[in-house]
N, C-alpha and C positions, 0 to 999 in steps of 0.2 A: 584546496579543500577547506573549504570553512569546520568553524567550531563544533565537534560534533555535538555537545551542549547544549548550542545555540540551534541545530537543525534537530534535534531532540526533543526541544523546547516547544519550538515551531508545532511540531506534530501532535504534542500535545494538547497545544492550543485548537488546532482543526480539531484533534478528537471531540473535545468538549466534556463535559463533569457525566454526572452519573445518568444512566440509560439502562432500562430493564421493558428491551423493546421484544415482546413474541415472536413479531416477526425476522428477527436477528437472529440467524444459527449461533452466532458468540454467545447472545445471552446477558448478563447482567454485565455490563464494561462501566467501566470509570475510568476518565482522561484515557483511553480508547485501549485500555488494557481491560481482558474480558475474566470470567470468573473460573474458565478451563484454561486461563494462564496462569493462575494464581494456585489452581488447585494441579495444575500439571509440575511447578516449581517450588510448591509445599509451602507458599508462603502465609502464612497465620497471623494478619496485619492485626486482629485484634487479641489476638494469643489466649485464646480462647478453645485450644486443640480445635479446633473444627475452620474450614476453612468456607464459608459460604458469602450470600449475599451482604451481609455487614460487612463481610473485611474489604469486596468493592467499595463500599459506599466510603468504608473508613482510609482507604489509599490516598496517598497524597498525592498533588503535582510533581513533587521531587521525586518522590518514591517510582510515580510512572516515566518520569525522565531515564532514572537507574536502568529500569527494568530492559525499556527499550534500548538503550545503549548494550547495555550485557548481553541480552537475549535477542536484539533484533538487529545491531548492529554487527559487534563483535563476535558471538558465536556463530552466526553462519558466513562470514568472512566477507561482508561484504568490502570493508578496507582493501582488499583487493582490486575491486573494481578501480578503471581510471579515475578519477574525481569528480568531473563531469554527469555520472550517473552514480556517484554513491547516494546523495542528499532523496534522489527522486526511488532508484532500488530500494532505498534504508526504508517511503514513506510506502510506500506499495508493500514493504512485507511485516511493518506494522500492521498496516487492513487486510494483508492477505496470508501472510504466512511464505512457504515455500513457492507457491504461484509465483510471487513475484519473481522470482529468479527464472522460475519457466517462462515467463511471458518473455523476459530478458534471450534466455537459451533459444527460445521459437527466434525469436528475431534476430540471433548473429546465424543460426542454420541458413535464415532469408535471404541475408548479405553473404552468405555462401559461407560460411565455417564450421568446422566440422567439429559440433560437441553434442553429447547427449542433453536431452531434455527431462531431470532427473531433480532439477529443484537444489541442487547441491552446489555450490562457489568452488569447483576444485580447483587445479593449476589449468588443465584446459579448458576453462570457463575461463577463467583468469584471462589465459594468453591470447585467449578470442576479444575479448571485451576490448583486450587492450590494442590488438590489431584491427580491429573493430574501428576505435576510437581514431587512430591514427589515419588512418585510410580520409575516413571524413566526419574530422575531429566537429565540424558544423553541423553532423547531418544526426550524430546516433542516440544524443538525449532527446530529441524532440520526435526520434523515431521512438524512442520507448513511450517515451510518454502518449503519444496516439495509439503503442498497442496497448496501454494500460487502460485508455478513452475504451478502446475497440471489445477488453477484456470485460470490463462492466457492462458496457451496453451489450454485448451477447451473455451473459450472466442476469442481467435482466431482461433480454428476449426468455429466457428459457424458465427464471422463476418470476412469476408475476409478483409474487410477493416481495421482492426485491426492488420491483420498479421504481417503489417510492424514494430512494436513496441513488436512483438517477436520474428521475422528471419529480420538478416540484407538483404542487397540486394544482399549480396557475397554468403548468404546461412547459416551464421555463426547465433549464439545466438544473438539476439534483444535487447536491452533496457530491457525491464520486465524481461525476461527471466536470467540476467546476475544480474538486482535486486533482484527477490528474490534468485537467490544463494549468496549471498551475503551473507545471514544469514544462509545458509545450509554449514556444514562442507563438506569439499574438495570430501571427498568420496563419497556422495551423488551427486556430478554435474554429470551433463551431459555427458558422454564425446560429442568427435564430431559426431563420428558416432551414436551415439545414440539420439543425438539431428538431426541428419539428418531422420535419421529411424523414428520417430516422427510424422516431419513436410514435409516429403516426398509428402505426400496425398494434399499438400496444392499447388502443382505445376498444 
């Protein structure tokens, strides 16, 4: 398992600095922590009792490194997880929240394991993941990562407003879409025509 600092870091960096996109149910995010996470964990970065649009703007790099360590690492347990799917679990529930875990739960049910799909890291989340892993330690991070592909692009079938953060404007792969291959091996992307074939229907 690498540094979780270092895969902290990282996610920060994808997130990118400050964003106060309409189309974004988050809402105002900075370094990709949003402004009903700031005001969900009372944090008052300009200490200013009120908890709004400044105190994103005012968030530092470090500060969102913290955050997501505490809050998106640590508290829903993903250390749990075998190691192989912590780095790619931890960046999916940064952008998603509990989803991530469900997308995870949907797909050890697929390879046949018996846990609920509840968004929760318990012990039999745990003892799946890790049976999971064992079975075919080569096969199950690149299986997540294709339903995390498969997770946006039907989340952008369904809201169009969405689309834009997984087909660029040129037609090319999106943001999301170009994240979660990140964690799928080479073979597994997209190509172009296939990512065109896809997201054709969406014109």
């Amino acid at each position: 398992m690498r540094d979780i600092h270092d895969i902290a870091s990282e996610i920060v960096g994808r997130e990118g600095g400050f964003v106060n996109d309409p189309d974004d149910p988050g809402g105002a995010t900075n370094h990709g922590v949003t402004i009903h996470t700031l005001r969900r964990l009372g944090l008052d970065v300009t200490g200013d009792s009120a908890v709004d649009v400044a105190d994103v703007r005012a968030l530092s790099r470090a500060q969102a490194v913290e955050i997501f360590i505490t809050h998106y690492f640590h508290r829903p347990g993903i250390g749990r997880l075998p190691g192989a799917l912590q780095d790619t679990v931890f960046d999916m529930y940064v952008n998603a929240g509990a989803n991530a875990v469900r997308i995870l739960q949907r797909l050890l049910r697929e390879m046949g394991h018996t846990v609920a799909v509840d968004g929760v890291i318990g012990p039999q989340t745990a003892e799946a993941a890790r049976a999971a892993y064992e079975a075919a330690p080569g096969h199950v991070r690149d299986a997540y990562g294709i339903a995390r592909r498969s997770y946006y692009l039907r989340l952008a079938d369904r809201r169009p407003a969405s689309r834009k953060y997984a087909r660029t404007r040129a037609g090319g792969k999106g943001g999301w879409i170009r994240r979660a291959e990140a964690f799928i091996a080479p073979r597994y992307h997209l190509s172009a025509a296939e990512f065109y074939e896809r997201v054709k229907a969406w014109d």
